[in-house]
N, C-alpha and C positions, 0 to 999 in steps of 0.2 A: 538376398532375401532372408535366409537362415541367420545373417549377424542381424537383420532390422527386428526379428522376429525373436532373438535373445535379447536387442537392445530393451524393446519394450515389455519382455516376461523380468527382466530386472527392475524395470522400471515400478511395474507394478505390484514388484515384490517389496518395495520401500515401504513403509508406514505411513511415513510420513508425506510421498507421493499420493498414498490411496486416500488418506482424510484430507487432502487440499483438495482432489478429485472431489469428494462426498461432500465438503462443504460448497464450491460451487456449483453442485446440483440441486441441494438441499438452500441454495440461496431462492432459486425459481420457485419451492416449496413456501418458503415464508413469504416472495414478496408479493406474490400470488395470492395467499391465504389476506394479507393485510389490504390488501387492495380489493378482494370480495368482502372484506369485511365490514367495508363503508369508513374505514377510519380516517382515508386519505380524504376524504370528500369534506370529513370532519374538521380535518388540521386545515385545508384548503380555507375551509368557512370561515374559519377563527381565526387566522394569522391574515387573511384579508378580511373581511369581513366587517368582524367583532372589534378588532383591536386595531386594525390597516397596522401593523406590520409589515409586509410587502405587498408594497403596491407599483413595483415598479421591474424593471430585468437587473438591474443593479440587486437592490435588497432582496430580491429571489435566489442568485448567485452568492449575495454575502450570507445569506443564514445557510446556507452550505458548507462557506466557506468558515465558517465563524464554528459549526460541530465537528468540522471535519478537523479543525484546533482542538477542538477542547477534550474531544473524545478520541486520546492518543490510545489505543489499550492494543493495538496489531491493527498493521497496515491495510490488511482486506475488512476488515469490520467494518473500520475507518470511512474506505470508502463506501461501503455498500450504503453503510446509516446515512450520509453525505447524499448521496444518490438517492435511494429512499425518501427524505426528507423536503432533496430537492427537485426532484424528477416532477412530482404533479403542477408544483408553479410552476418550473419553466416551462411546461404545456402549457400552463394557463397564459405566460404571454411569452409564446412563441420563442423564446430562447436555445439556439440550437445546440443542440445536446451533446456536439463537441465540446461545447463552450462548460457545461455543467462534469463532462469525462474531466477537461484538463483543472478544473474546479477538485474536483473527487482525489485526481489521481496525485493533484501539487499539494496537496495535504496530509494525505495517509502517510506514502515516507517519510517525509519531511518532519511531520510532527513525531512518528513512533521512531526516529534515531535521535533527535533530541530530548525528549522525554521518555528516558530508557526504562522505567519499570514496568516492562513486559516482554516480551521474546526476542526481542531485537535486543535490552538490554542483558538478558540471559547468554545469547551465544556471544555478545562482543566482551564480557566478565570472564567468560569462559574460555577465551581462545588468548586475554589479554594473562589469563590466571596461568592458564598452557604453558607461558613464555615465561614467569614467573619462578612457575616450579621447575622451568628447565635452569632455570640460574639466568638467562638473558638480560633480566632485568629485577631492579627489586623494591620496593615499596607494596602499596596497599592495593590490590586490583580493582576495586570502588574508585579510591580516589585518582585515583590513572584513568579510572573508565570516564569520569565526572570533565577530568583536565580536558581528557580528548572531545567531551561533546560540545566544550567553549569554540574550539575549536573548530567544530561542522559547517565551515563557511556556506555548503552549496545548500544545504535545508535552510538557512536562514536567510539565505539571497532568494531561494524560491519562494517563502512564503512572503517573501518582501515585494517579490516581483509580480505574485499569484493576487495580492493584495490590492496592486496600483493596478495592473490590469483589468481587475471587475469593478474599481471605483471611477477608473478615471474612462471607461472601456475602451482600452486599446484592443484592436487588430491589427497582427501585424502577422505577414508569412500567411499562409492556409487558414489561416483565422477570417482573413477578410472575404474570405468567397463561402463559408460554412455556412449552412443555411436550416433553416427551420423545419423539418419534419412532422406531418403527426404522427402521434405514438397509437399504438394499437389501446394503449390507459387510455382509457376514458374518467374523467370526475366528474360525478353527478351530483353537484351542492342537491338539488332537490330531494336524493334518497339521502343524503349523507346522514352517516350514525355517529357517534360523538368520537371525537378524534381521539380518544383515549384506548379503540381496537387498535390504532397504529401507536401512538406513544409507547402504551405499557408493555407490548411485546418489544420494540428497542431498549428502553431503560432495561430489561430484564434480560437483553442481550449483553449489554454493557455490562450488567453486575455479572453473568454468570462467567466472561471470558477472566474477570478477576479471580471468580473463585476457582477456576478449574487452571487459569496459571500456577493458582496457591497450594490447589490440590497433586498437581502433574508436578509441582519443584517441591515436595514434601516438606511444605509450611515454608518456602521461599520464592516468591513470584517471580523474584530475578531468574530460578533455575527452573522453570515454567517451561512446557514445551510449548511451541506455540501451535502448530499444526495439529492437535492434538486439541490444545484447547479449541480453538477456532470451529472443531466438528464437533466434539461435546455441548461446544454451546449451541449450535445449529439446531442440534438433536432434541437437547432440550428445549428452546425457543420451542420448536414443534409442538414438543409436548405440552409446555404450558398453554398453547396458543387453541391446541386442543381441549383443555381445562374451560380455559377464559371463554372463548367464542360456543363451545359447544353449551360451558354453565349457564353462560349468560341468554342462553336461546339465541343469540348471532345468527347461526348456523346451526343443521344439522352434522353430526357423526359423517353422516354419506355425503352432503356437500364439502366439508372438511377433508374428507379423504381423497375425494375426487378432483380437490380444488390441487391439494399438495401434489397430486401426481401429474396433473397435469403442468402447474407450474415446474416441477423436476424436470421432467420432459421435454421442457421447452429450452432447458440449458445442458442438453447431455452433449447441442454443439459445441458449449464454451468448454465444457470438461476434456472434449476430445480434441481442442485446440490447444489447450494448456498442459494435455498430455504430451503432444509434438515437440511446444516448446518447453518442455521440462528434456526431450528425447534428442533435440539438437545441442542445449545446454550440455546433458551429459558426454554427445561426442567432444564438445570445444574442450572439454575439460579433459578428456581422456589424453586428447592431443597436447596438452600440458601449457597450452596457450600461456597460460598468464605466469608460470614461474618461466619461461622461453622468456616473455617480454621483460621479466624485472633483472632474468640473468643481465640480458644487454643494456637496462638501462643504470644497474649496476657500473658498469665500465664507463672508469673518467669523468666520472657524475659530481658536479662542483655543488657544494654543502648548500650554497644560497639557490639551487631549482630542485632540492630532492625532495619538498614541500609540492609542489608542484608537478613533478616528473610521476611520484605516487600518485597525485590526485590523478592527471591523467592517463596513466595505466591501471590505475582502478577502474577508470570508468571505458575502458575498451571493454576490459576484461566481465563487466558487467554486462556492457552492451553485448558483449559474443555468446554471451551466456543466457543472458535472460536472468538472474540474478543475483542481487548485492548480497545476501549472505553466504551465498558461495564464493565471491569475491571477498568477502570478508575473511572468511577460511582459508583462501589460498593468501594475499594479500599481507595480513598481519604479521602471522610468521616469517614473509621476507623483508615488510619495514622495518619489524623493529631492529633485526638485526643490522639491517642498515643505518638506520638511525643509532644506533650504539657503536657504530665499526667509524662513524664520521663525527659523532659527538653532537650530533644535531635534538633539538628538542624531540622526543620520545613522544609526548602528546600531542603536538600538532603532529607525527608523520600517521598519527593513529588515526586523528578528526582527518588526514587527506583522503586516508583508506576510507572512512566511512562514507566521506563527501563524495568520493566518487564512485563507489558501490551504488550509493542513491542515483546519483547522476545517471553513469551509464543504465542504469536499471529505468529510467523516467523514459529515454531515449529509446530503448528497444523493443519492438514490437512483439517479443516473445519472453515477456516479464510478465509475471501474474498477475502481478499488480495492473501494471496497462492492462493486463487481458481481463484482470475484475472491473477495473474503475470506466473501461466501456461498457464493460453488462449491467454495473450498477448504471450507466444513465443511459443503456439502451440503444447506446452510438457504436456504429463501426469500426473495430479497431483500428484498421489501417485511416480509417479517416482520423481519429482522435491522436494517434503517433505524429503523423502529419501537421495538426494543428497545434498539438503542444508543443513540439519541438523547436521554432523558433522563440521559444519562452521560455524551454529548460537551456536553450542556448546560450542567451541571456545571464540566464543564470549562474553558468557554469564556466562562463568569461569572467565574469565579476569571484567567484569564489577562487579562480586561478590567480588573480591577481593580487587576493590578498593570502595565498598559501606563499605567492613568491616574497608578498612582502615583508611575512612571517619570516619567510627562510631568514631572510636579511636582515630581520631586526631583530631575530633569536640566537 
C-alpha cells in the first residue's frame, strides 16, 4: 500500500500529469457549456437542414472524419472537436458511438505524428537533436525529422483504412455486433440558437493551442509544450465562452457557472481512470520493459527485419505503457544507434519508432488517447478498444509489410 500511495503522490507531482488531469475535467466543462447553449441544435439545423450536408451515417461519420484530418494541432483536441462535431448527428441517425470513438480516435494520432507542427513534432526534434549532439548521428534534426514522417507507414495505412471503412461501411471483429445507444444529449432543432455558440468556441480552441504552443516554445511551436498548452487552452475556451454566452444574453453568469461544474463533474471518472493508466505506464517503465525487449532483439538481428523488428517492439512497448511518446523516449535512442552500428537507413528506423508508438498506443486500453476519443463520443472504453482493434490490426499488418520492404530495398 505505502509503494501505491508514493506511486501515485509522484504521479501527481508531474506537471504535466496534473494538466492532462485538468484538461480532461475541464473538457466536461466546455462541452456541457456548448451544448446548453443551443449551438449543437444550430449546427444540427444547418448541416442537415439548410444546406443537406449530412444526410446519411456515412456523411455524419465523414465530417468527423474529414476535422479530425484537418485539425492536426495535439491528438486530444483532435479528437474532442471530432467528437463534438460529430456526436449530435450520429444521435440524430443512430450511429453507434463506437463507431464515431474509432472515427475520433484513427484520426487524432494518426494526423498529429504526420503533420508534426505541434507537440508531437517538438519532443520527436528534440529526442532526434538529443542524438545529434551526442555525435550518434549528423545532419540537420528538421530535415531527419521531415525524412522519418515519409516514412510513418502505420498513420498512413490507418487513415487509409479509417477512410474505406466509413465510406464503403465495413464491420468487421466487434464492430458488427456495436449498437446504437441513446445519449443522455438531447438536440432540440425547435429551441435551437444559431450554431455559431458551438463553432466560435472550437475555431477559438484551435487558434489558442497555436498560440500557447508559440508561447510555451518561446516564439517556436515545435518546442511548444504540449500538455501545457492543451490546459491553457481549455481555460481559456472557458473564459471566452464566459464572455461570448454571458455578453450575448445566452446565459446567465449563474447558469454558466453551474453548467461548467457540473459538466466538470461528470468527468472526474475519466480523470481518475487516466490517472491509473498513467500509474500502470509508470511501473512498466520502471521495469525497463522496453530497453529489456530491444537488448534481445539487438542479438543476431539481420539488417533486412530491423525496419520491422523496431516497428513491433515499439508498439508492445506502447501497448504496456499506455503511451507512444514515452515509447518514443525510450525507443529512439536505441534505434538510431542500431541503425548506425548495421548501416541501415536512419529515417525509416525513426518513421518505425513513430509507427509503432502510434500503433501500440491505438491498441491499448490505458492510452489517453483511447481513454479521450471514448469520452469525446460518449462510448465505453473497453467497448471502443474492442471495436477498433480489428482495424488498427489491419493497419498495422499492412505498415509491417512495407517497414520489411523498406528494410530490403534500402
Amino acid at each position: 500500500m505505502e509503494a501505491l500511495f508514493l506511486l501515485f503522490i509522484s504521479l501527481i507531482s508531474e506537471p504535466w500529469i496534473l494538466k492532462t488531469l485538468g484538461f480532461a475535467v475541464l473538457v466536461g466543462s466546455v462541452m456541457a457549456l456548448i451544448e446548453r447553449s443551443g449551438g449543437i441544435g444550430g449546427f444540427v439545423e444547418y448541416v442537415q437542414h439548410k444546406h443537406a450536408l449530412v444526410t446519411s451515417e456515412r456523411s455524419a461519420l465523414l465530417l468527423s472524419y474529414i476535422i479530425g484530418v484537418f485539425i492536426f494541432i495535439e491528438s486530444s483536441i483532435t479528437a474532442l472537436i471530432a467528437g463534438a462535431v460529430g456526436k449530435p448527428l450520429c444521435e440524430k441517425y443512430k450511429v453507434p458511438r463506437a463507431k464515431l470513438a474509432f472515427v475520433c480516435d484513427s484520426t487524432s494520432a494518426p494526423i498529429s505524428s504526420l503533420i508534426v507542427l505541434n507537440g508531437w513534432g517538438a519532443l520527436l526534434l528534440g529526442l532526434i537533436s538529443t542524438e545529434i549532439g551526442k555525435g550518434m548521428i549528423e545532419g540537420d534534426g528538421v530535415e531527419i525529422l521531415i525524412d522519418a514522417v515519409m516514412y510513418n507507414f502505420y498513420a498512413m495505412s490507418a487513415l487509409v483504412v479509417t477512410f474505406v471503412a466509413i465510406y464503403f461501411n465495413i464491420n468487421i471483429g466487434a464492430m458488427k455486433t456495436a449498437s446504437y445507444t441513446p445519449s443522455q444529449m438531447r438536440v432540440d432543432i425547435k429551441h435551437a440558437t444559431s450554431m455559431y455558440y458551438m463553432i466560435l468556441p472550437i475555431v477559438f480552441m484551435v487558434v489558442s493551442v497555436f498560440v500557447f504552443l508559440y508561447i510555451t516554445g518561446d516564439g517556436n511551436i515545435l518546442k511548444g509544450s504540449g500538455s501545457s498548452s492543451i490546459f491553457y487552452t481549455m481555460v481559456a475556451t472557458l473564459l471566452f465562452m464566459l464572455l461570448y454566452y454571458v455578453g450575448s444574453k445566452n446565459m446567465s453568469f449563474r447558469t454558466w457557472s453551474t453548467t461548467s461544474y457540473k459538466g466538470a463533474k461528470k468527468l472526474l471518472s475519466i480523470a481518475f481512470i487516466l490517472l491509473l493508466a498513467f500509474g500502470i505506464g509508470s511501473v512498466t517503465s520502471e521495469l525497463k520493459t522496453g530497453l529489456y525487449l530491444a537488448s534481445l532483439a539487438n542479438e543476431n538481428l539481420s539488417i533486412y527485419l530491423l525496419g520491422g523488428v523496431i516497428f513491433v517492439l515499439s508498439a508492445i512497448i506502447s501497448f504496456s505503457t499506455g503511451t507512444s511518446w514515452g515509447t518514443f523516449s525510450i525507443m529512439i535512442p536505441v534505434a538510431i544507434p542500431m541503425a548506425v552500428g548495421m548501416d541501415a537507413n536512419i529515417a525509416l528506423c525513426i518513421g518505425a519508432v513513430i509507427s509503432g508508438g502510434v500503433f501500440g498506443d491505438h491498441c491499448s486500453p490505458i492510452s489517453d488517447t483511447t481513454i479521450i476519443s471514448s469520452l469525446a463520443a460518449d462510448c465505453d472504453v473497453i467497448e471502443h478498444v474492442r471495436t477498433q482493434l480489428p482495424y488498427a490490426l489491419i493497419s498495422g499488418i499492412i505498415a509491417l509489410a512495407f517497414f520489411l520492404l523498406f528494410s530490403y530495398l534500402l
